[in-house]
Each structure stands twice: as structure tokens, then as C-alpha cells.
NUNUDREN-8424 format. One line per 4 residues: number of its first residue (from 1); for each residue x, y, z of C-alpha. Coordinates in steps of 0.001 Angstrom, whole numbers, plus 524288, in hexadecimal, padded with zeros to 5 digits. Layout:
# residues N
NUM	X:Y:Z ~ ...
This chain:
# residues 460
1	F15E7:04CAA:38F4F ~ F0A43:04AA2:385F4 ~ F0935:052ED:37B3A ~ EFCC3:058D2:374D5
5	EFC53:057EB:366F4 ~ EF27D:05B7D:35D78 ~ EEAC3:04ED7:35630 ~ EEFCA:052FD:348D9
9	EFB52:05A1F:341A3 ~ EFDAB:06792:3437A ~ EFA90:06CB8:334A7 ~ F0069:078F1:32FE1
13	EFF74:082C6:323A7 ~ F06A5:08C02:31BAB ~ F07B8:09C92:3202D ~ F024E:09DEE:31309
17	EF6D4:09596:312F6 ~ EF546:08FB4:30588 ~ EFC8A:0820C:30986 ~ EF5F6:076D0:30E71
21	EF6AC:074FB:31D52 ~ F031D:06AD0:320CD ~ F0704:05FE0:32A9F ~ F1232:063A2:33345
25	F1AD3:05A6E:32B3E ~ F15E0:06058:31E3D ~ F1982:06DBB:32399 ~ F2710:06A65:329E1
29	F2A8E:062BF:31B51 ~ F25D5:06CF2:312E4 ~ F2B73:0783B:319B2 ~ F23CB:08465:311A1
33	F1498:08353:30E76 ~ F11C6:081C8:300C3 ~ F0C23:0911B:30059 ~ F1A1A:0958D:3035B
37	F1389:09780:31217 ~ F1844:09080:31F18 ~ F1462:086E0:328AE ~ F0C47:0894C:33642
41	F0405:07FD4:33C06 ~ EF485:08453:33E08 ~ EF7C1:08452:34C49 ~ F0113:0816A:35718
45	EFF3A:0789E:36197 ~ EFFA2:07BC1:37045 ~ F0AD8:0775D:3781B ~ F017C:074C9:3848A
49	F0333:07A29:393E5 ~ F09F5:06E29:39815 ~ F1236:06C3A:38C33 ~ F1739:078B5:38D8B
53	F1AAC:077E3:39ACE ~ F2043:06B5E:39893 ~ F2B90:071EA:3909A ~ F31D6:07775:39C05
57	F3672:06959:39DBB ~ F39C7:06164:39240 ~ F43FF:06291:38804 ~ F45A0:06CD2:37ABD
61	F4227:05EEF:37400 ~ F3670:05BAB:37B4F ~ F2FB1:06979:37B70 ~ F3282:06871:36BCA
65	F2A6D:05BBA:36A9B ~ F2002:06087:370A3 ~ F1FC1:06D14:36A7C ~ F2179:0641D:35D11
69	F17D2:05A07:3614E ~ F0E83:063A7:35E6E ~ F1136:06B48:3525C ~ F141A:05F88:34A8A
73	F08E0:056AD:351A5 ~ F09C9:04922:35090 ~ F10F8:04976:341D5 ~ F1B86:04409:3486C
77	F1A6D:0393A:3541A ~ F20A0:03D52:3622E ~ F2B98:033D4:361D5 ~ F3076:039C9:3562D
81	F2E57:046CE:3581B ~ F349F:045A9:3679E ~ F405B:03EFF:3616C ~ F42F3:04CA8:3566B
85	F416B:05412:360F3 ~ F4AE6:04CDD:36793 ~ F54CD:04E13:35DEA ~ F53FC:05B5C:3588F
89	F5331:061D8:366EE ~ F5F13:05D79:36C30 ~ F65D1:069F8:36E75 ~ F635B:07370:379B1
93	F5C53:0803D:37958 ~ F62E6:08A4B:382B3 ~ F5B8F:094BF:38AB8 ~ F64A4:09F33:38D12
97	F6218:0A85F:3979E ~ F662F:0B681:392BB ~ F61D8:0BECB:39E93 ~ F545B:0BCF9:3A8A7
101	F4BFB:0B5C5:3A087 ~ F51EB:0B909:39317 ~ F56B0:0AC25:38CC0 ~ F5B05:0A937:37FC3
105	F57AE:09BE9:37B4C ~ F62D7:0946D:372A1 ~ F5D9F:08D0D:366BD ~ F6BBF:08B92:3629E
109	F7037:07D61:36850 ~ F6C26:07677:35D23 ~ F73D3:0700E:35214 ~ F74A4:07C32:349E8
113	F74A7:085BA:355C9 ~ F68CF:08D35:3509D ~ F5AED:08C2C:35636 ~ F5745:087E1:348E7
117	F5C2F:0793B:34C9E ~ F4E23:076EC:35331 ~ F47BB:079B3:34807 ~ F4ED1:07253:33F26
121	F52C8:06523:34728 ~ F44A5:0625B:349D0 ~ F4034:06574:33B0B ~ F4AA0:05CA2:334B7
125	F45A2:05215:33D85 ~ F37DF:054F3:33A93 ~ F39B9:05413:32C8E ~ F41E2:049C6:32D2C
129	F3804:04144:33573 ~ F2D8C:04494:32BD0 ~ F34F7:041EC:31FA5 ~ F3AB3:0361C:32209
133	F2CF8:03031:32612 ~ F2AE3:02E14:31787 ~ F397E:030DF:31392 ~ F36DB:03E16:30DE5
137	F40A1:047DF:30A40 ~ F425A:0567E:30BB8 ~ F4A2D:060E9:3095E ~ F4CF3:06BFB:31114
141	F4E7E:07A72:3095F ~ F4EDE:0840D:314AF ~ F5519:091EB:315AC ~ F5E10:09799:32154
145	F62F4:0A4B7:32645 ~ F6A69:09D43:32E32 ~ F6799:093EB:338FD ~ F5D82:08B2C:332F4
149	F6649:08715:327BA ~ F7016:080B6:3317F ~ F649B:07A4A:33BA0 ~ F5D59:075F6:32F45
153	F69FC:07038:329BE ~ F6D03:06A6D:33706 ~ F5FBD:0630F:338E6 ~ F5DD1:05E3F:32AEC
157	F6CF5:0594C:328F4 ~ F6CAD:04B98:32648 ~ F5C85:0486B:326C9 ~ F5B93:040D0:31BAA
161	F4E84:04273:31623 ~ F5126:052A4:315D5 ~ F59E6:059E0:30CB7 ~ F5C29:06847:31214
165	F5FE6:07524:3099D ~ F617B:08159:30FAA ~ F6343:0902D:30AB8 ~ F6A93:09967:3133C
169	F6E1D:0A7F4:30D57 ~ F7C89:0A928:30CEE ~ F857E:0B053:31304 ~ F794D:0B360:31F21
173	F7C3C:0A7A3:3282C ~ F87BA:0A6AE:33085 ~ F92B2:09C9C:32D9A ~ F8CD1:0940A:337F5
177	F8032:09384:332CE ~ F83F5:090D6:32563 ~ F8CCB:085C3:3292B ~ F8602:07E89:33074
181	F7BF4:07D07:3247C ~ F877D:07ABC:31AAB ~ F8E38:071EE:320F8 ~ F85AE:06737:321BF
185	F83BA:05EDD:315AE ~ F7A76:052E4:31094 ~ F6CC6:05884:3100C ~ F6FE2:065F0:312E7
189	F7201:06EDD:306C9 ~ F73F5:07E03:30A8D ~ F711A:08828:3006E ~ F76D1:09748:30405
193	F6EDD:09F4F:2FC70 ~ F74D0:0ADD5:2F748 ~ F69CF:0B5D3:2FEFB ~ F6148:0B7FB:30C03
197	F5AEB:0AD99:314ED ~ F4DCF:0B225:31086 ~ F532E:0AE73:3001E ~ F54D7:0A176:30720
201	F47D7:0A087:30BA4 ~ F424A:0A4D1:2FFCD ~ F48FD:09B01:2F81A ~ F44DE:090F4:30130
205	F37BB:09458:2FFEF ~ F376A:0957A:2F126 ~ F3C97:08648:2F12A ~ F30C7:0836E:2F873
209	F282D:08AFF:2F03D ~ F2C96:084BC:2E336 ~ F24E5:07C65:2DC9D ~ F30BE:0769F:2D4EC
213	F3623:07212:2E276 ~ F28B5:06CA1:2E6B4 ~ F2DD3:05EBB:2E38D ~ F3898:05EF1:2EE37
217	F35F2:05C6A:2FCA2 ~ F3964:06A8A:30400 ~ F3709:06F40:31003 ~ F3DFF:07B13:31922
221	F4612:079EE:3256F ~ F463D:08A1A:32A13 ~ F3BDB:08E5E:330E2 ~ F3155:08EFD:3244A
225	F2E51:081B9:3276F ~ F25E9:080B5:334D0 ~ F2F32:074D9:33809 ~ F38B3:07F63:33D1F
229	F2F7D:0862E:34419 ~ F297F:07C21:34BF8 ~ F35EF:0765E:35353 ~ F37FE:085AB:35577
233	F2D9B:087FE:35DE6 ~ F332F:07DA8:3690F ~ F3E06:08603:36F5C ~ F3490:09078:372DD
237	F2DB0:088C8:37AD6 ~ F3AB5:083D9:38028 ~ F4069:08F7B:38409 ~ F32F4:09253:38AE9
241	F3187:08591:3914A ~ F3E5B:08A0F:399C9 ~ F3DFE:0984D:39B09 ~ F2ED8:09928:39E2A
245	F2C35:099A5:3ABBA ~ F1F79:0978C:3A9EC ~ F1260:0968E:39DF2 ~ F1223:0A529:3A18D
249	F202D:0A89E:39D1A ~ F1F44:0AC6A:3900A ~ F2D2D:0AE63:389F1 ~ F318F:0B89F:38087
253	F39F7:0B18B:373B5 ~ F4339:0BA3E:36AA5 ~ F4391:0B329:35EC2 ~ F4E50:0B678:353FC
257	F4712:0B7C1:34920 ~ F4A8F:0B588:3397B ~ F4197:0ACD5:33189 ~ F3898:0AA03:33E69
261	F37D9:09B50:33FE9 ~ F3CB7:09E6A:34D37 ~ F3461:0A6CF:350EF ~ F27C7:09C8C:34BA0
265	F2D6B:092AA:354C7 ~ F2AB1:09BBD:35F64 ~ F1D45:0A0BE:35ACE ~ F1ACD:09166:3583A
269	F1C74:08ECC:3674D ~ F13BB:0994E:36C20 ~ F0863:094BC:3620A ~ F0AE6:087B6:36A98
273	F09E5:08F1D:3779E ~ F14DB:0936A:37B92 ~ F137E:09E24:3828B ~ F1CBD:0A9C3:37F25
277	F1D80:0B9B7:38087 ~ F22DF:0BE45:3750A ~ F2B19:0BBA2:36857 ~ F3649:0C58A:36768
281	F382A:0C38D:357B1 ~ F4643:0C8D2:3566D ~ F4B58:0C9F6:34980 ~ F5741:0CF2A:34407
285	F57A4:0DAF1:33906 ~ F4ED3:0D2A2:33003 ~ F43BE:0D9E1:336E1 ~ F37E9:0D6EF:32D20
289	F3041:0D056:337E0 ~ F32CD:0DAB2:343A7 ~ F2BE3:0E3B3:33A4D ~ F216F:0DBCA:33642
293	F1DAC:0DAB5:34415 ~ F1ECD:0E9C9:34599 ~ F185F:0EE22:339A4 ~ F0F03:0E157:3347B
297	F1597:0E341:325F9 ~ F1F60:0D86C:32186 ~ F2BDB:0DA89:318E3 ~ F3667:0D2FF:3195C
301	F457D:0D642:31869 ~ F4AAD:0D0EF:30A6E ~ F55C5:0CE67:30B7E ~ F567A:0CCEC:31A3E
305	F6130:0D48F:320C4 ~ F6C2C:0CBE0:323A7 ~ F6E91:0CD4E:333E7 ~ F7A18:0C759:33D60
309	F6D45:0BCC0:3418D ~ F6CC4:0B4E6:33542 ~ F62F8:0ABE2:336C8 ~ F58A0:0B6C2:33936
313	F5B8F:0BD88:32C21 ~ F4F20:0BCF4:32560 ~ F4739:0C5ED:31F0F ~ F3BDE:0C02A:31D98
317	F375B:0B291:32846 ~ F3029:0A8BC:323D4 ~ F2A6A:0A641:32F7C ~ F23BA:0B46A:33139
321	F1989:0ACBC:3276C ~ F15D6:0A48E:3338E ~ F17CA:0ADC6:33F21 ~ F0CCB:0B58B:3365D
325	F04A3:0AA1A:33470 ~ F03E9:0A869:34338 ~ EFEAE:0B4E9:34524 ~ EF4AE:0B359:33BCC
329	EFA7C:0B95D:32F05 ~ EFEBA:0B59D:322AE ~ F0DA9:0B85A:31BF5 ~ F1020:0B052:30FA0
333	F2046:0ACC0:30F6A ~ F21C5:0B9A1:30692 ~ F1EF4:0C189:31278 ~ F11B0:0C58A:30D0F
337	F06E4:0C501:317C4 ~ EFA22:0C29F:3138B ~ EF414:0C439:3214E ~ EF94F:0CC5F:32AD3
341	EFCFD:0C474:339D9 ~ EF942:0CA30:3474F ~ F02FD:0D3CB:34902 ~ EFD20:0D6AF:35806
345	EFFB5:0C87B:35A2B ~ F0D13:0C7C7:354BB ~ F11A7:0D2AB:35B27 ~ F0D8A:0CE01:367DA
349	F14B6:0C316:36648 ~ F1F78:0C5DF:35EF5 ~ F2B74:0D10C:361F0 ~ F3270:0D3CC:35597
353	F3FDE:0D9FC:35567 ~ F4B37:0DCD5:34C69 ~ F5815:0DCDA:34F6E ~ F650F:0E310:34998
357	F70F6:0DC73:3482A ~ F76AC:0E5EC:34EE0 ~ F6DA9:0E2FD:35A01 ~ F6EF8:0D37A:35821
361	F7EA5:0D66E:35A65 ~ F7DC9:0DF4E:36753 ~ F7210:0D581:36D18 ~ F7F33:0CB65:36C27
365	F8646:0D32E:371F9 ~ F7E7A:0D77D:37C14 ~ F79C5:0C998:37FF7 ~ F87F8:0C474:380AA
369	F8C73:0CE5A:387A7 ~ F82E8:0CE4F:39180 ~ F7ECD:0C076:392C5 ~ F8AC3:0BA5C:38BC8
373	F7F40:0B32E:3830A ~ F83E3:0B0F5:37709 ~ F7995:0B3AC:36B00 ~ F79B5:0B35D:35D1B
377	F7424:0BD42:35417 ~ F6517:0B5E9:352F5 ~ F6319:0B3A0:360F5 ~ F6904:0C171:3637A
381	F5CD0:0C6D9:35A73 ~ F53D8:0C19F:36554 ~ F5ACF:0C57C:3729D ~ F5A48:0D328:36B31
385	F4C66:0D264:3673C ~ F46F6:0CCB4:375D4 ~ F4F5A:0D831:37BFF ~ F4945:0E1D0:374BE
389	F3A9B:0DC60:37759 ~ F3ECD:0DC9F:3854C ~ F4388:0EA28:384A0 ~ F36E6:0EEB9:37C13
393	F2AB9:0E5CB:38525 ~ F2A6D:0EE4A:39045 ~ F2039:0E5A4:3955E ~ F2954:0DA8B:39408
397	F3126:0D80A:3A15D ~ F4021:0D385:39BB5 ~ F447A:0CE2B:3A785 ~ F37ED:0C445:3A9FE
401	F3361:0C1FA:39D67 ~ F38FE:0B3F1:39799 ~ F409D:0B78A:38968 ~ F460F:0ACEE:37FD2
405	F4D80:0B142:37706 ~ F52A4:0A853:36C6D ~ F5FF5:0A5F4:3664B ~ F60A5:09EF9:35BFF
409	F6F63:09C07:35675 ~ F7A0B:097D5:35C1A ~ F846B:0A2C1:35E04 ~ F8ED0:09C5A:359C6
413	F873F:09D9A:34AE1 ~ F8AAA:0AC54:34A76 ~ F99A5:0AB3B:35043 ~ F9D64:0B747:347BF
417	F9296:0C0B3:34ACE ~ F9513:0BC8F:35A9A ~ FA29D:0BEF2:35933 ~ FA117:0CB29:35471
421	F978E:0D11D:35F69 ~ F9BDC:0CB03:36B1A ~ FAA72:0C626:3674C ~ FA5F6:0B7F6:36A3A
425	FA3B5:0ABAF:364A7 ~ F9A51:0A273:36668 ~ F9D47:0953B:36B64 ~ F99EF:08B50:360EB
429	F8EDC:0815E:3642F ~ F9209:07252:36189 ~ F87A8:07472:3569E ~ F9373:07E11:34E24
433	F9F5A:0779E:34FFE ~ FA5A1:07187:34305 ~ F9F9C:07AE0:33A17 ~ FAA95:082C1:334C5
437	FB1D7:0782F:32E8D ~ FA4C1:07031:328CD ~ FA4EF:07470:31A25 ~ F97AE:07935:3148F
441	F9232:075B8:3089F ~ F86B7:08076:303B0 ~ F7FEF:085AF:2F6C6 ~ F828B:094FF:2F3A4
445	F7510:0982A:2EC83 ~ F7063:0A5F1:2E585 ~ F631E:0A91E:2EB50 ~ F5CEF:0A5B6:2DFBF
449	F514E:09A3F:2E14B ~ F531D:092FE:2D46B ~ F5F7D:08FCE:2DB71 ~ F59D6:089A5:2E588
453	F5044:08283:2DF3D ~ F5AEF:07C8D:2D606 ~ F6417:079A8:2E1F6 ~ F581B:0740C:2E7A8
457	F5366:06C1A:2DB33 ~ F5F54:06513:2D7B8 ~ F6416:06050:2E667 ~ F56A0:05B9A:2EA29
């Protein structure tokens, strides 16, 4: 089908406005603004009536191309952008029916079983197409509380004009996780830093930020850099495309929530027209952003409280800098806001929830024993947090209103935690198998940034 695209690039600045405004490929390669801020483009083009009805009947690949086609304009010719598609969407995407028309969608069929795999398989390609146009080279520093350190590692292993380091705080991932970043090799170098995701993000940050480094191609793979984001909005209006039974069926997504790149990709698509009822924001105890929607004052949780749902152990998102933005405020990456959003708006839009671990364990439970569903800790954070916006919208009818709610890891990544609530263990996707006898090869680092630097200094 034809495709309407804009006549130039989409441009896009920094959440703290004192950087020049940036191509698509200047954004995806630097990863963070010069200012510290991050990346949004001025505006987001509409996925038109016929498009979106179109999706009801094409491929995960096709709806991403189009949705692609027109954030990144015509940067990149069809033909090549079709043929990334092509090869980083060739996994399927499960819709789950729970219970009437209560699904859970499956981002957990990729390579790395984690939803971050379509994030990260279409940014390696990107950068890799736009590098090797002129035979550039990059390197990846990137920080993970869990899932993006083994999709990042994943999509980047072998590209050869890309070197990749990631951070990860030890001793907070699960065994899975942290193998299947260790054991691969060649341009993949994996730090475990003595402290809290949000230490790895600062040191990440501070790498960018130094002038000393300014010399040395970086750029970020987690969700910082808008090339994560982008990719992210495309399963939303997946899942929509067959659920919807009609423009008028707006569905309900629970999102598990840590540093909110998720939860961008889903904002993302409704800026593009997607038409949706509510974001149920569910967190787990980390619950700085719950409040901030109750009370419009910000402080985040340092150090973050370490929960049973890893990946969403962070005390303080990156990406709340952006969600803020869209409403019309400011936040600097301290925190700080300079200009206060539209809390109405956001609101409106946007159910925040904490929930326990306790509660994560017994919505397991629950689930399996009712529905013999199987979920993991994350995606058990959203079938919580939908429930209880069902149970707290009276005006919400739970049997005929359409709810999504996302999982987002693989069960088999938390075998010890399932075991342990419902005496079971999780069949192993193709994606696992071999890991336990792969040796690992990783850097134990204090959380101390002149470390970094030097580590960072004398290997590139």
C-alpha cells in the first residue's frame, strides 16, 4: 500500500533544550543530547485511516515498516529499510487470551526471550546501516537492570563496525540474565558494577558528559537513546490491529514499568493515532512515579529497593524526562523540573500503581492456578495493576472492555522464584538452552567513575 511520508526528515531536540536540533541518524548515533537531556522528535506523524486498518492484515514486520517509514522519513530508502525489518522481526508475538477479552500479549519469543529484543535487533541494524555507509565506528556503553544487557548483547554480537560495553549492578539480575551477556565474546565487554542499576546509569551518563571522552565515538543502546523507543511503539499497534473490533475499540494496556522506555513506545503510538483508553502504569515497590502522579512533587528512591521483578528496579527512569516533556513540562535528568506538565492530562491518560512483592508472588499464583498461564514476576506487575483499575473504574465494564496486558520475560528467566510459588518450572525456550555450561568472561568494578573512564580509556 502507498505510504505517506513527510518531504523532509523528522528533526528532533534535547528535554533540556540547550542542544542543537538533530537528524534521526544524529540522534540514534549519539544516544544522549549534549545538555545531558534526551531525544523526542518536534512531532509525530499520523498513521492514517486506511493504514491503520490495513494492520489487521499484514505481518508484525510490515506494520513495523510502516510505522518506521515514518519516524525516520526517507533517511533510509524502502528496500533497505523493508529488508531490517525483515530480519529483526522474525519471531512471533503471542496474544494470550486470559479470560473474556483479557489477553496478555507475549514479547518473549525473541532471541533473548525479553521484549527488549525489538528494540535492540532493529537499532543494531540501524546503526550498523548508517555506519558502515562511510565505515564509521561506534561503541556501545549502555547500562542494564537486567533484560537489555542480554538483547543489546544479542543484537550487537558480531557487527563489526560497533564495539558494545555494558554495566549491570551485581548480584540484582538473575543467573539467566547475566549469562546470556557474559557468555558471548568478541565485541562484547560486560562490566558488573558493585552497586544499583541507577549507579549504572549514572556512570553511563557521566561518560557521556566528559569532556576527556569527547574524542571517542559513543552512543547508548537502553532506552536513553530514542532508537529504543521508536521500534517500541510497533507492537501496540499490533496487538490492536487483532484485538480491535473496530476504530471505536479503544484497548486498555498494563505496562510493567521500571526505567519507562516501554511505556514511551506506547505513548509514541497514540501520538501517531492510535487510538487507546488508558495506560495502567504498574510498577513494582520503586513507587517514585505512582506518587508523582498522585501528589505533582518528584523524589526518587536512592538506592532503589531491590524487588523479585529485576528489570523494573529503578529508582529514578530516565524516561520520566520525556513522558514530562510530552505533557508540556520540563525535568532535567537530575529529576529537577523546571516547568511543571499537565497533571489533568496525565492522569487521564495514565493509571499508576505499585505493587508488592508479596502481591507480584500471589498474582502468580493466582493466574496459574486459575488459568494455568504461566507469568513471571514483570508481566505479573501488570495483570495486578489492570485488575486493580478494573476493580477501582466503576464506569469501566470488565467483561466488554478490550485489556492488553503485557509480559515481558520469558518465564523460564526466573526458574527459582517460579519454583518456589507454584512448585513448577518453566519449560525452557530454544532461545536458553546451552547456557549453563558456556563459561562467562566479565569485569567486577567498584562504583567508582575514574574506574570506568580508565577501563574505558585504555580498551578503546
Amino acid at each position: 500500500m502507498n505510504i505517506t511520508l513527510k518531504n523532509g526528515p523528522e528533526k528532533y531536540y534535547s528535554t533540556n533544550g540547550n542542544s542543537p536540533e538533530v537528524s534521526f541518524k544524529e540522534a540514534l548515533l549519539k544516544g544522549l543530547a549534549p545538555d545531558g537531556g534526551l531525544y523526542l522528535p518536534f512531532s509525530f506523524p499520523l498513521i492514517t485511516p486506511a493504514e491503520l486498518e490495513s494492520f489487521s492484515g499484514i505481518s508484525y514486520n510490515e506494520i513495523a515498516f510502516i510505522v518506521l517509514s515514518k519516524l525516520i522519513g526517507k533517511e533510509i530508502n524502502n528496500d533497505e529499510l523493508k529488508s531490517i525489518c525483515n530480519d529483526a522481526y522474525n519471531f512471533e508475538v503471542p496474544l494470550e487470551k486470559v479470560t473474556g477479552r483479557k489477553y496478555i500479549m507475549r514479547l518473549d519469543q525473541g532471541p533473548t526471550a525479553s521484549f527488549k529484543d525489538f528494540a535492540a535487533r532493529m537499532m543494531s541494524r540501524l546503526m550498523q546501516y548508517f555506519l558502515s555507509i562511510n565505515n564509521q565506528r561506534l561503541t556501545i556503553l549502555t547500562a542494564t537492570s537486567g533484560d537489555t544487557g542480554s538483547a543489546v548483547a544479542n543484537a550487537f554480537y558480531g557487527l563489526k563496525n560497533i564495539n558494545v560495553i555494558i554495566l549491570y549492578p551485581a548480584g540484582e539480575v538473575t543467573e539467566m540474565q547475566r549469562k546470556q551477556m557474559t557468555t558471548l565474546k568478541d565485541n562484547i565487554r560486560v562490566i558488573a558494577i558493585d552497586g544499583k542499576f541507577d549507579d549504572c546509569q549514572r556512570l553511563v551518563k557521566m561518560a557521556f558528559l566528559d569532556r576527556e571522552l569527547s574524542h571517542l565515538p559513543l552512543s547508548s543502546a537502553n532506552s536513553i537513546n530514542i532508537g529504543r523507543l521508536l521500534p517500541q511503539s510497533v507492537y501496540y499497534f499490533y496487538a490492536s490491529s487483532r484485538l480491535s473490533e473496530n476504530s471505536e475499540d479503544k484497548p486498555i494496556f498494563s505496562v510493567p514499568s521500571g526505567n519507562f522506555g516501554n511505556l514511551m513506545g506506547g505513548i509514541i503510538a497514540g501520538k501517531m493515532g492510535l487510538a487507546i483508553e488508558k495506560f495502567i502504569v504498574s510498577t513494582n515497590e520503586n513507587d517514585e512515579v505512582p506518587l508523582f502522579l498522585q501528589t505533582g512533587n518528584y523524589k526518587s528512591i536512592d538506592p532503589s529497593i531491590n524487588c523479585i521483578s529485576s528489570a523494573m528496579n529503578v529508582g529514578h527512569p530516565s524516561n520520566l524526562a520525556r513522558i514530562v516533556a510530552l505533557y508540556g513540562g520540563i525535568m532535567d535528568e537530575k529529576g529537577n523540573i523546571a516547568k511543571s506538565p499537565d497533571f489533568n492530562k496525565m492522569r487521564g491518560d495514565l493509571y499508576a500503581v505499585s505493587v508488592t512483592d508479596e502481591e507480584t508472588k500471589i498474582s502468580i499464583a493466582e493466574v496459574y492456578k486459575q488459568f494455568k498461564i504461566l507469568l513471571e514476576p514483570h508481566g505479573a506487575i501488570a495483570w495486578h495493576g489492570l485488575n486493580k483499575y478494573l476493580r477501582s473504574e466503576t464506569g469501566t465494564d470488565p467483561e466488554k472492555q478490550l485489556c492488553i496486558s503485557l509480559e515481558t520475560a520469558h518465564p523460564a528467566k526466573f526458574p527459582d522464584e517460579l519454583r518456589r510459588i507454584i512448585n513448577t518450572d518453566p519449560p525452557l525456550p530454544p532461545a536458553l538452552f546451552g547456557l549453563e555450561e558456556k563459561s562467562e568472561n566479565y569485569f567486577p568494578m567498584e562504583n567508582n567513575y575514574s574506574e570506568l573512564k580508565e577501563f574505558i580509556q585504555k580498551n578503546y
